[in-house]
C-alpha positions as CSV (number, residue, x, y, z in Angstrom):
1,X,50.0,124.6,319.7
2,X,51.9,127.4,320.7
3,X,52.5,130.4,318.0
4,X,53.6,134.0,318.0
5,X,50.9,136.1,319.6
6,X,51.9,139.1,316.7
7,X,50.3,137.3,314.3
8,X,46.8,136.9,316.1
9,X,47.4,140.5,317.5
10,X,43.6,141.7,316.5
11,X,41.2,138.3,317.6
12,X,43.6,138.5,320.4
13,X,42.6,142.2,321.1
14,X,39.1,141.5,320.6
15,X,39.3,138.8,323.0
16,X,40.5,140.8,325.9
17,X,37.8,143.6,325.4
18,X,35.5,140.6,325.7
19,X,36.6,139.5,329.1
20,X,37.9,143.0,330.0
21,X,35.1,143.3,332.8
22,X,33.7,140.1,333.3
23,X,34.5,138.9,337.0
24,X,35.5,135.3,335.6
25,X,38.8,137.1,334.1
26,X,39.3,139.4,337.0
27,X,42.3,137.8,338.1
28,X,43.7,138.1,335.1
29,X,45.5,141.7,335.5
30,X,46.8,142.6,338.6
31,X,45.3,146.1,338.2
32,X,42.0,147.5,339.2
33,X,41.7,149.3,335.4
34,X,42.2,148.0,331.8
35,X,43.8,148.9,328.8
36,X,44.2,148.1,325.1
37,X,46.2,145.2,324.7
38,X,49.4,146.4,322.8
39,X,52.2,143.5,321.8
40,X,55.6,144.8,321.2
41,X,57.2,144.9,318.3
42,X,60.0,142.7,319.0
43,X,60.9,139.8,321.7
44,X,64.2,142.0,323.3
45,X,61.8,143.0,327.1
46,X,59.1,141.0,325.7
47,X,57.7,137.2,324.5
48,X,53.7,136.9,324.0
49,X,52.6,133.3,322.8
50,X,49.0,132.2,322.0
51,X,47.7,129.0,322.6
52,X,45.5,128.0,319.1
53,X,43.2,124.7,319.3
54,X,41.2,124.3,316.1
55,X,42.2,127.1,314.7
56,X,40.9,128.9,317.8
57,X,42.6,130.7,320.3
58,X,42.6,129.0,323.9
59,X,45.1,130.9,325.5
60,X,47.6,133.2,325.8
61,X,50.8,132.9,328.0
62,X,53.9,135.9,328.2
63,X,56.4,137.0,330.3
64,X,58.7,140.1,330.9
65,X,62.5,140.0,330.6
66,X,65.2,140.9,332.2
67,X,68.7,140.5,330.4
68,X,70.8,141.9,332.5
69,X,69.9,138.6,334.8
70,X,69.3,136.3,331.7
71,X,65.6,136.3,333.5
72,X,61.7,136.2,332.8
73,X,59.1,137.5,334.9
74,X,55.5,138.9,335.4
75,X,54.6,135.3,333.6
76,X,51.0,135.8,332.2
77,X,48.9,133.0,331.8
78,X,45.0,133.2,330.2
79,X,43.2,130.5,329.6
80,X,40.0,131.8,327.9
81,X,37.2,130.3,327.8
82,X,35.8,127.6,330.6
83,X,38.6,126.8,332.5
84,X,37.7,123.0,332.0
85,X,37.6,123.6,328.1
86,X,40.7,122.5,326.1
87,X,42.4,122.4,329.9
88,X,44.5,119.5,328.9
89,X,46.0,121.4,325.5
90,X,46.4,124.7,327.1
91,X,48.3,122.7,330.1
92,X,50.8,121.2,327.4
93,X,51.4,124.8,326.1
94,X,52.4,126.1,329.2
95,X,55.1,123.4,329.9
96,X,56.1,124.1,326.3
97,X,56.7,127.7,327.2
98,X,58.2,126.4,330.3
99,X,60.6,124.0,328.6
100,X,61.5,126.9,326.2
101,X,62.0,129.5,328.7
102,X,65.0,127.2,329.9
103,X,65.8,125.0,326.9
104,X,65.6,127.4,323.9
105,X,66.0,130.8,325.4
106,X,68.3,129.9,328.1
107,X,66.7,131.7,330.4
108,X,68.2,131.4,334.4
109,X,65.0,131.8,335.9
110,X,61.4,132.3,335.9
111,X,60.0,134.6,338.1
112,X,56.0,135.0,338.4
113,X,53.0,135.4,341.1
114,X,49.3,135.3,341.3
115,X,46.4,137.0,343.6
116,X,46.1,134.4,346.8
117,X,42.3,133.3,346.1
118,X,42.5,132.7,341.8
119,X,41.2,129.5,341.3
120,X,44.0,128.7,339.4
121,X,46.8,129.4,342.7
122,X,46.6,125.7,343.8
123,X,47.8,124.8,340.1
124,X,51.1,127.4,340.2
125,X,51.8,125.8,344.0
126,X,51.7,122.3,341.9
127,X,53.9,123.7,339.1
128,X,56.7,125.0,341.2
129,X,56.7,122.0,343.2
130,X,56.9,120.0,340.0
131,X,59.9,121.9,339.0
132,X,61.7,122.3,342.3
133,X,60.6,125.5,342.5
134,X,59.6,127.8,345.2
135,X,57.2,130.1,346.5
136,X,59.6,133.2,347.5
137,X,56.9,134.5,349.8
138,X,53.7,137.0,350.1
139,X,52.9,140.0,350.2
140,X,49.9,141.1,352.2
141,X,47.5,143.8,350.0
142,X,49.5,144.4,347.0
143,X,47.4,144.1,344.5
144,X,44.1,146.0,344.1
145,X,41.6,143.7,341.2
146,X,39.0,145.0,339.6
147,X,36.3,144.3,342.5
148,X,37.9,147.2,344.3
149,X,39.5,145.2,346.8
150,X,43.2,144.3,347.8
151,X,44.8,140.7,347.7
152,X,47.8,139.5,349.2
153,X,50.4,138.3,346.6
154,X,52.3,135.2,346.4
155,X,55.5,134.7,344.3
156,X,57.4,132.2,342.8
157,X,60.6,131.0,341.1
158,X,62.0,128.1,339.3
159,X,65.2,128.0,338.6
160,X,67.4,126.4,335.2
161,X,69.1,124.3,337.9
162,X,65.8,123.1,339.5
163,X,64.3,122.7,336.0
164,X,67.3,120.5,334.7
165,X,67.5,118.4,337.8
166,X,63.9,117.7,338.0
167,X,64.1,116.8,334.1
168,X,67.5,114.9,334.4
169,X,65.9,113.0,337.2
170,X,63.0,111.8,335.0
């Protein structure tokens, strides 16, 4: 179930110090530093969700915004925890945050990317393709990950038209 990351803001903290370093999560942050996780304060730039399972959190799925394009991007999402564990709930929270970007925010579009070589890359190609989405292109060593090295970048969008018409369709 999907809920308000502010109110889990401290196990939420706690659980990114924990995976901070650990070469499992590397491809979590596009950056090759960390810092302390800080939520804002309201949802105008912002929306952070967690995923809670048993009363635990599984996940934790956000995304910038950009109003002057009734847009989201920079679409975070953590799965914590093996990636087989609670897959199938944190997979119905994310197409929950999906369906809301478009259905209760009225978002336009969804813009978001992800290191070529994470694990989960084949899932987003999957996703977009689910939606009628795209991949916009890549960039070649844009991102620099905590190992040190650079990755090449690949980036998507689904758009509310694509969204509806896959949804209309089915």
């Amino acid at each position: 179930m999907l809920e308000y990351a502010k109110k889990h803001e401290e196990k939420l903290r706690q659980i990114f110090f924990d995976t901070a370093f650990n070469s499992y999560y590397m491809y979590e942050n596009f950056y090759s530093y960390r810092e302390v996780l800080k939520l804002s304060d309201d949802t105008w730039n912002e929306n952070h969700f967690v995923s809670i399972y048993n009363y635990e959190i599984i996940g934790f799925i956000a995304y910038r915004i950009k109003r002057d394009v009734n847009s989201t991007h920079g679409l975070i999402i953590s799965h914590f925890g093996d990636y087989k564990q609670n897959k199938y709930i944190f997979g119905k929270d994310v197409m929950t945050a999906i369906k809301d970007i478009f259905e209760k925010y009225n978002f336009n579009k969804i813009n978001f990317s992800v290191a070529v070589g994470n694990p989960v890359e084949k899932t987003y190609d999957r996703l977009v393709k689910h939606y009628n989405g795209r991949i916009v292109g890549i960039k070649e060593q844009e991102i620099r990950l905590i190992d040190g090295r650079l990755y090449d970048e690949k980036m998507y969008e689904i758009l509310a038209v694509d969204y509806y018409g896959k949804k209309n369709r089915d």
